[in-house]
N, C-alpha and C positions, 0 to 999 in steps of 0.2 A: 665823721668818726664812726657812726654806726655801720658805715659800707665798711671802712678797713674792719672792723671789730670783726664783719662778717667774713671776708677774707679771710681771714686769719684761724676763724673756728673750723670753716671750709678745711684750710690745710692740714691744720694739727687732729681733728676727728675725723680724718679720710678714713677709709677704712677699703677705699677701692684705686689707691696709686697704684699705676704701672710701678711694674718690679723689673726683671729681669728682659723681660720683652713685652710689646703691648697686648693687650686682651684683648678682645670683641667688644667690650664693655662701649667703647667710643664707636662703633657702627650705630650710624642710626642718625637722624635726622634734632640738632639743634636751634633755638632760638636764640639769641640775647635775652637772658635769664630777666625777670620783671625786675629785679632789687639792683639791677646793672642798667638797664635803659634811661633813666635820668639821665647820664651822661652823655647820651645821645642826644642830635637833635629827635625830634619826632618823624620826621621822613625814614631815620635811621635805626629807628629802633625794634623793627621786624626782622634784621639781618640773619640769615639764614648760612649753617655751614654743616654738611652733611657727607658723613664720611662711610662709601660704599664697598660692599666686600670684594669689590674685585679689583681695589687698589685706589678707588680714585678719590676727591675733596671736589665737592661743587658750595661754590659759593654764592648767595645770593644776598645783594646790597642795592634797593631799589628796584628799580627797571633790569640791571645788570645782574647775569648769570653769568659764572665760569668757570671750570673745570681742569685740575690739573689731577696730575699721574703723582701717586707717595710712596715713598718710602720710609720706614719708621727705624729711629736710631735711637738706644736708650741712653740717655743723660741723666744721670744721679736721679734725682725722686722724679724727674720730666720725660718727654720721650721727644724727640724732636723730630720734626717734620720735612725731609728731604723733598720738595714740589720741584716738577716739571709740570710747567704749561701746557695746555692742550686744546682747549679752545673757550671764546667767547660769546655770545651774545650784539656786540658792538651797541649794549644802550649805554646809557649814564646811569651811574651808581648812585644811591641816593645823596649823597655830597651834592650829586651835578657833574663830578670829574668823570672825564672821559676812559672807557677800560682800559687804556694803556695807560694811563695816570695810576690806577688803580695794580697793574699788575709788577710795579714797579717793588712792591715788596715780594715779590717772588724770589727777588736775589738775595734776600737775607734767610737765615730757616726762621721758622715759628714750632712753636713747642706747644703741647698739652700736658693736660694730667687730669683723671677722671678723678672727682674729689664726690663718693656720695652722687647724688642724681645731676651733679654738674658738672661741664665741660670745662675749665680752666684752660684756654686759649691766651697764649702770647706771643705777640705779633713780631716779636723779635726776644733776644737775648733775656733783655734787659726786665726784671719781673715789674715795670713800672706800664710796659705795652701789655700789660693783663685784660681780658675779656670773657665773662662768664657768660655760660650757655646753659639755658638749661635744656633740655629732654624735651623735642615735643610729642 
């Protein structure tokens, strides 16, 4: 209850949502936010996603690094995440699934929203695949 309460104060006190197109605000190197890692197992809750100014998303999950090419598309209060692949690593992600298991969400978009000093990451559509980042 306390996690959605927070969610929720996240959205409605933003004060840093993309508007019209995305900011810079989202450059820059995130963690899985500490009040979001419980949900994780512990192998998983260092996951790394870091988004560089010359277009690209590297994502780090365990042993597994990988990198894809964005394009940014505004969707009502989100902005969605248009990836092309680019390259991997070939570890295992801290799941243990192998990167092509892992880049299997590339075919759906994922969306943000920069809420306050956090990343608001989801992993599909649906706002139920949410994942909060914070700043590191």
């Amino acid at each position: 209850m306390k996690k959605m309460m927070l969610f929720i104060t996240i959205l409605f006190l933003s004060t840093t949502v993309f508007a019209d197109e995305p900011k810079a605000t989202h450059i820059g190197k995130w963690r899985i936010a500490s009040e979001w890692a419980g949900w994780f197992s512990p192998e998983c809750r260092d996951m790394e996603i870091e988004f560089t100014t010359d277009g690209k998303v590297i994502r780090t999950s365990g042993d597994l690094v990988y990198t894809t090419e964005v394009a940014y598309t505004p969707k009502e209060h989100r902005i969605r995440l248009d990836e092309v692949f680019l390259s991997h690593n070939s570890k295992p992600a801290c799941s243990g699934k192998p990167a092509e298991d892992l880049m299997k969400h590339l075919k759906k978009n994922s969306y943000i929203t920069i809420a306050n000093d956090r990343l608001l990451y989801y992993r599909n559509k649906d706002k139920n695949s949410l994942i909060i980042f914070s700043r590191i």
